[in-house]
C-alpha atoms as one frame of an Amber mdcrd trajectory, in Angstrom:
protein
 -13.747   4.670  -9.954 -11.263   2.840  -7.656  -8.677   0.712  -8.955 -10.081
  -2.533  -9.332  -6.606  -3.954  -8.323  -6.710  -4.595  -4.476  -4.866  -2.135
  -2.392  -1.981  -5.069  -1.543  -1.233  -5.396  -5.756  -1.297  -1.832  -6.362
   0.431  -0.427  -3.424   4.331  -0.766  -2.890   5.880  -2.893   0.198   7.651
   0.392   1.243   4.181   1.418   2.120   2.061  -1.195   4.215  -0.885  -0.082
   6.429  -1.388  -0.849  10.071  -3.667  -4.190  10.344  -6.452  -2.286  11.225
  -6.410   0.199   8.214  -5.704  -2.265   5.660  -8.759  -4.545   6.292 -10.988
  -1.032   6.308  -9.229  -0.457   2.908  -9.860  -3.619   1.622 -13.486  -3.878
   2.725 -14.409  -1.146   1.183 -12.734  -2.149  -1.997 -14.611  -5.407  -2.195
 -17.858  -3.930  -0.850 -17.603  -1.589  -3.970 -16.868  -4.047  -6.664 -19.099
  -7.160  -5.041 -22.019  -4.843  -5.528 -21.294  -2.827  -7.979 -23.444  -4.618
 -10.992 -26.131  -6.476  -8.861 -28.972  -4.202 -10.181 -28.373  -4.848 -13.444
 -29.375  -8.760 -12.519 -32.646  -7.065 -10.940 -32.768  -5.353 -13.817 -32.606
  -8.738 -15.974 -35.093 -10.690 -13.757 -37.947  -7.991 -13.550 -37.518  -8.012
 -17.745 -37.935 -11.763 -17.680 -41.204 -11.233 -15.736 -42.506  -8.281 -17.955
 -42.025 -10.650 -20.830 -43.833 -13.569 -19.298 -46.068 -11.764 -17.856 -47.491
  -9.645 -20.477 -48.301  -6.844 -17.880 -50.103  -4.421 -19.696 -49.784  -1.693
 -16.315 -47.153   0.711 -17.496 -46.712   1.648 -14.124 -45.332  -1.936 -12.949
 -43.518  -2.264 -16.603 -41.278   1.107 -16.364 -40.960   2.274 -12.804 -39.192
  -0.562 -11.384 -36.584  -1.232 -14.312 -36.173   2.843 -13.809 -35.408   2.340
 -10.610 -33.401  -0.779 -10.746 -30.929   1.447 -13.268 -30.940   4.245 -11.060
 -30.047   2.238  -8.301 -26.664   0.876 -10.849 -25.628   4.851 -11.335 -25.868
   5.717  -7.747 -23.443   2.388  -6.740 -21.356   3.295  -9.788 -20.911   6.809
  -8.417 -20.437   6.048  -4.597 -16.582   5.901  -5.395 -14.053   5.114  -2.529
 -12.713   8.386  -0.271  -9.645   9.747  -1.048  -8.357  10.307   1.668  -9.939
   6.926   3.043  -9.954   8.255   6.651 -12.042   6.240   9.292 -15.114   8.227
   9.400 -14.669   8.696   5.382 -14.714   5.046   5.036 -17.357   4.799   8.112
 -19.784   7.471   6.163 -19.187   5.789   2.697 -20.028   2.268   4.306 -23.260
   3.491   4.929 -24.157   4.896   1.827 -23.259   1.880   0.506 -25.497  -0.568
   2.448 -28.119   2.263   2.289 -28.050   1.536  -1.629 -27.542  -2.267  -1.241
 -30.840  -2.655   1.004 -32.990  -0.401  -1.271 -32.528  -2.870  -3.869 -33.703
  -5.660  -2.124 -36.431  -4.086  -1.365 -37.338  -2.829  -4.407 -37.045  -6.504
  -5.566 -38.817  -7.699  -2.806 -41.817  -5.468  -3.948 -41.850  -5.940  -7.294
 -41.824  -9.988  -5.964 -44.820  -9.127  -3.429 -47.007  -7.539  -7.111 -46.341
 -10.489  -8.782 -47.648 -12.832  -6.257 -51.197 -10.566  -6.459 -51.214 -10.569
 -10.233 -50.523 -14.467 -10.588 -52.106 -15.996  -7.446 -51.197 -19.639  -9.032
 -48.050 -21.641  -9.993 -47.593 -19.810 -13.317 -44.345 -19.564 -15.098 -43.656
 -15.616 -14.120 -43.862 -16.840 -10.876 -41.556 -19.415 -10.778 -38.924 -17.166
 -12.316 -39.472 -14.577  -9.778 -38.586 -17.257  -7.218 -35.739 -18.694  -9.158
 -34.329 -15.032  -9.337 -35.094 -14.723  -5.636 -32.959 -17.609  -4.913 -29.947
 -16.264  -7.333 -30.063 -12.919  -5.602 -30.041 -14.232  -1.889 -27.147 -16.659
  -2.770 -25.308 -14.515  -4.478 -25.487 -11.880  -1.455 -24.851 -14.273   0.950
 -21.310 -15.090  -0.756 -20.678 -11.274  -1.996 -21.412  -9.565   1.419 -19.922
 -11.918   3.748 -17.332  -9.249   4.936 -20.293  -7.958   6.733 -22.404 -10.725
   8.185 -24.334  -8.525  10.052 -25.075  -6.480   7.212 -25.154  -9.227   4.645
 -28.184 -10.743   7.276 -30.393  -7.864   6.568 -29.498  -8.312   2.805 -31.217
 -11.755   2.841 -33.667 -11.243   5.043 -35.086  -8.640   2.833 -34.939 -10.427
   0.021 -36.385 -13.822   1.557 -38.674 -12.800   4.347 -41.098 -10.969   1.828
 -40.828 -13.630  -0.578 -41.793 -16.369   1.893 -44.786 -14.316   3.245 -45.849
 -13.854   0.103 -46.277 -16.845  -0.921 -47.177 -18.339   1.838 -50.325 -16.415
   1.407 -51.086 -18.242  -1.674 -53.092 -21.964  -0.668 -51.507 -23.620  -3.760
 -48.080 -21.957  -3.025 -47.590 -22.669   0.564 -45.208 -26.007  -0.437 -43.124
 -23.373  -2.218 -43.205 -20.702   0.377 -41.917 -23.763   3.059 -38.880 -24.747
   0.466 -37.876 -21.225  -0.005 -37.853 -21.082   3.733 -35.654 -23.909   4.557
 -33.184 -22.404   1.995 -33.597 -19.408   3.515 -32.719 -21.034   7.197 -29.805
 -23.173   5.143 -27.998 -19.588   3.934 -27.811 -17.828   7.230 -26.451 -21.153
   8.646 -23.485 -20.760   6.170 -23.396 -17.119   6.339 -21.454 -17.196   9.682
 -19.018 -19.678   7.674 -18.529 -17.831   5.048 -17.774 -14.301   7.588 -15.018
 -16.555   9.194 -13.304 -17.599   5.688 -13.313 -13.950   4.699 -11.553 -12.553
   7.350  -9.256 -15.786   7.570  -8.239 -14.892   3.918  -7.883 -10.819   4.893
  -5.765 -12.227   7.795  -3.549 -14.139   5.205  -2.882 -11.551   2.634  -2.206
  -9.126   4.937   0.457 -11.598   6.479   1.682 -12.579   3.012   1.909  -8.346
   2.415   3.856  -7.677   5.543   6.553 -11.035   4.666   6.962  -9.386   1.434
   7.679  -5.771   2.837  10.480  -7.880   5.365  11.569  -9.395   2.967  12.376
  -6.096  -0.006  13.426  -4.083   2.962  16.060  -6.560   3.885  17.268  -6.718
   0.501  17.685  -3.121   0.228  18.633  -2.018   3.771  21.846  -2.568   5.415
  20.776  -4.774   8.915  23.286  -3.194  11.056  23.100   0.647  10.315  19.884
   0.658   8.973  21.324   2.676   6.064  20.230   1.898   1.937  22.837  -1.261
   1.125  24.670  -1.433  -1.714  21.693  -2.991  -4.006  19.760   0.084  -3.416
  22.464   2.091  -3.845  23.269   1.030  -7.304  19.684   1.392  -7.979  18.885
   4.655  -6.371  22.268   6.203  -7.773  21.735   4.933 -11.513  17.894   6.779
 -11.145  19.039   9.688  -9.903  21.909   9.661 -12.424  20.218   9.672 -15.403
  17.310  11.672 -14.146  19.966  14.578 -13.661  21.595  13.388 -17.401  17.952
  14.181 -18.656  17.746  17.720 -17.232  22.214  18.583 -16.895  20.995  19.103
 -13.580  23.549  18.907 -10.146  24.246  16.039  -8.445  27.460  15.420  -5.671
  28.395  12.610  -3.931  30.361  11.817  -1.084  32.599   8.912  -0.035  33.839
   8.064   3.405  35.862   5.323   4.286  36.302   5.074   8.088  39.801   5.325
   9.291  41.642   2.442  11.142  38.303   0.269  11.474  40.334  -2.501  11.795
  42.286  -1.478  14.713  38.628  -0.817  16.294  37.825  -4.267  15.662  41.290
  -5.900  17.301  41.537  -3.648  20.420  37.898  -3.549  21.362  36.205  -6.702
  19.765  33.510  -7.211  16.756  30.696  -5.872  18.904  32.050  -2.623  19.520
  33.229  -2.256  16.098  29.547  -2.943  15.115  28.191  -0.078  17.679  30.752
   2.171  16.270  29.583   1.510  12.926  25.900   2.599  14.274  27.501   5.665
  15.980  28.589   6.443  12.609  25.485   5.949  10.649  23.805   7.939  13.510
  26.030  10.480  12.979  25.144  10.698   9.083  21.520  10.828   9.510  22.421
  14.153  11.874  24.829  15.443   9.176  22.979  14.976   6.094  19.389  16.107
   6.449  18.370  17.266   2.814  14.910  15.596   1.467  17.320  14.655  -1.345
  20.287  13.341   0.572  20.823   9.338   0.342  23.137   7.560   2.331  24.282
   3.935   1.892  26.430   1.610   3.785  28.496   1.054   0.486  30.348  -2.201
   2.234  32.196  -2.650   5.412  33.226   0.624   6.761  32.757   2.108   3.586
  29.727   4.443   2.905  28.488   7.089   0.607  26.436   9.983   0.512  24.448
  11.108  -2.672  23.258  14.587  -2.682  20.922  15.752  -5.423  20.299  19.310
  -6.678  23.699  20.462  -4.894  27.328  22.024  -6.004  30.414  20.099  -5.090
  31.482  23.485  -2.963  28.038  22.541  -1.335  28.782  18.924  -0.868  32.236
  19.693   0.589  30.949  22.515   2.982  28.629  19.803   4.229  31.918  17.228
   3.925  33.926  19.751   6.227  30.998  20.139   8.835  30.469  16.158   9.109
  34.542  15.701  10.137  34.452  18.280  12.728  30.922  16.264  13.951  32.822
  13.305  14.449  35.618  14.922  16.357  33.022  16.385  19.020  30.605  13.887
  19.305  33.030  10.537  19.749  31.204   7.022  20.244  30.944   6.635  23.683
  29.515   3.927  26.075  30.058   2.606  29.446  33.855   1.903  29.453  35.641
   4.187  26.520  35.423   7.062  24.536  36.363   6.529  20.919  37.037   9.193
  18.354  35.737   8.102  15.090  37.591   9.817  11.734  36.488   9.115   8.402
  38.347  10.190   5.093  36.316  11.508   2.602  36.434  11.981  -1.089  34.126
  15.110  -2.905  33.051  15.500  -6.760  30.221  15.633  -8.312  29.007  14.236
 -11.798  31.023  15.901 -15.287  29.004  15.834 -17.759  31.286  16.475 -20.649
  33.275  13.039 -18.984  31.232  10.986 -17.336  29.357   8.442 -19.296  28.109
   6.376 -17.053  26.735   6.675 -13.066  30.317   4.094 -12.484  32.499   6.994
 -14.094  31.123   9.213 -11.565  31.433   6.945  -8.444  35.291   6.016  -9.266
  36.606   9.584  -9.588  34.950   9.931  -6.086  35.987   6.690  -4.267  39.625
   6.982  -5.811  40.058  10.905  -4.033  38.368   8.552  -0.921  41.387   6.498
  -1.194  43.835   9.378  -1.870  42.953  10.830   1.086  43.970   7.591   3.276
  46.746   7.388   1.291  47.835  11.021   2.186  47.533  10.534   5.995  43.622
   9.908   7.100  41.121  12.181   8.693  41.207  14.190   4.968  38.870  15.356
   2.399  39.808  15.138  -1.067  38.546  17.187  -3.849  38.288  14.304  -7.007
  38.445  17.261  -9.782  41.016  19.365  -7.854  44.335  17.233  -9.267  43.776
  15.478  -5.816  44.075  18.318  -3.674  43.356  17.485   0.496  41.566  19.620
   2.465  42.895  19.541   6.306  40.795  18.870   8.777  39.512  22.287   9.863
  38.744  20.854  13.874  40.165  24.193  15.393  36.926  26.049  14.053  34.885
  23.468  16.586  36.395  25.159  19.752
């Protein structure tokens, strides 16, 4: 059984469907819940009539209220797809209005019998009408997200009705009034199509603002990199997710080197197209499904590596630097060299009681390694060791 939660509550913003693929989802989800207990109000008005009627036919007592409950089992059990592919959805849809029709049918049947057993203005009678009535106006609200299907709904539920009565001398007046109702609901049915899919069109736009709006507060505008909100979030999960199981978990911090220089010789919007070389040049370097990397603030950024050894997470360090060196930021008018230094540790359990303990060992050997010259890696649990830059190797 689906969620009964539509798809734009239970899903995330990271995750919105094309236009196209949302309303499918959505149809479907209301198509499934709109009908799901309708022949358990057949069900209802055929045991009003039994009672009123006093039908002693056992045929026309049991068969249709066996039928009406079958009919609830099978719409119960026509669950959604998973995966709700096009022709999934396409295939289910039709099962679906397959089951919906047969019902008003079978109502419109079980109307047509009564109309031969009463002949006359008799109390059964009038509650088959009145019931006749509550289903068509109820379909013509519930299946408006298909007014071609939701047509054939009332039609099948009116036209035999109407007929049926109008068969009847004394029940022609009757037969006319259900008619004009009859005209009156597919003259609002068009109405209520056009308010559906203006309300589909509105949630979806209120779904997509929303998604805008989280992914700007957790992505950095300029580098598209995680920003330092999602860092702190993503870092303190992944922290004590590793606490749980004492499993690995490095981190990286680069600081680029002379930034500000960047900015004074060359202006703000190369400095910002160097900082998108740069993230460009992390996406490259860092690859790992469980690799994060964050524009921490300014030229600052970090790189959080699950499941990995800090000799890992400086091999992978050492390989970024000489990166940089070969592939400078380049455009039109200059080539720029961009160097970055970088501090290396990973969490220590025994000492580290908090995902902030972590981060500061790292981001002071960051800062040890500008202080020792720039362009150097710094080990945070070596006693501040630097690792040259190893650029020869690149030739």
């Amino acid at each position: 059984m689906p969620n009964r939660d539509h798809p734009s509550l239970s899903a995330g913003y990271d995750a919105v469907p094309p236009a196209g693929a949302y309303r499918q989802q959505r149809l479907g989800t209301d198509l499934y819940l709109r009908a799901l207990d309708g022949p358990v109000f057949y069900f209802l008005g055929w045991l009003l009539i039994c009672l009123t009627g006093a039908y002693g036919n056992l045929a026309l007592v049991w068969l249709p209220g066996v039928l009406f409950l079958a009919l609830w089992v099978l719409r119960r059990r026509n669950i959604l797809p998973e995966p709700a592919t096009t022709p999934a959805l396409a295939a289910w849809r039709r099962r679906q209005w397959l089951l919906i029709h047969a019902g008003c049918v079978l109502w419109s049947v079980v109307f047509w019998r009564v109309c031969e057993l009463e002949a006359a203005q008799t109390t059964t009678l009038l509650i088959a009408v009145i019931c006749t009535v509550a289903y068509g106006t109820a379909a013509s609200s519930a299946f408006s997200l298909d007014d071609r299907q939701c047509l054939i709904t009332i039609l099948l539920l009116f036209l035999p009705a109407v007929v049926g009565l109008a068969l009847l001398p004394g029940l022609r007046a009757i037969a006319v009034t259900l008619g004009i109702y009859l005209l009156y609901l597919l003259a609002s049915l068009r109405r209520s199509a056009r308010e559906y899919d203006a309300h589909i069109a509105a949630e979806y736009a209120l779904l997509t603002s929303r998604a805008e709006v989280e992914k700007l507060t957790r992505e950095d505008s300029l580098t598209g990199l995680a920003n330092r909100r999602e860092y702190e979030l993503q870092f303190r999960q992944l922290w004590h997710r590793a606490a749980r199981q004492q499993s690995r978990v490095a981190m990286i911090v680069l600081d680029l080197d002379h930034f500000k220089r960047v900015n004074d010789d060359y202006g703000h919007a190369v400095g910002d197209a160097c900082l998108q070389h740069f993230a460009k040049q992390l996406r490259q370097g860092f690859r790992r499904a469980g690799d994060h990397l964050v524009r921490y603030g300014g030229e600052e950024f970090v790189v959080l590596l699950s499941d990995c050894e800090v000799a890992m997470a400086l091999q992978l360090a050492e390989d970024f630097q000489r990166q940089l060196h070969e592939q400078p930021y380049q455009d039109d008018e200059r080539s720029i060299v961009l160097t970055a230094s970088m501090g290396v540790g990973g969490v220590r359990w025994a000492e580290d009681a908090n995902p902030a303990d972590t981060f500061s060992r790292v981001d002071r050997a960051c800062y040890e390694a500008k202080r020792q010259g720039r362009d150097r890696i710094v080990l945070a649990d070596s006693a501040w060791t630097p690792i040259e830059p190893n650029i020869a190797a690149a030739d």
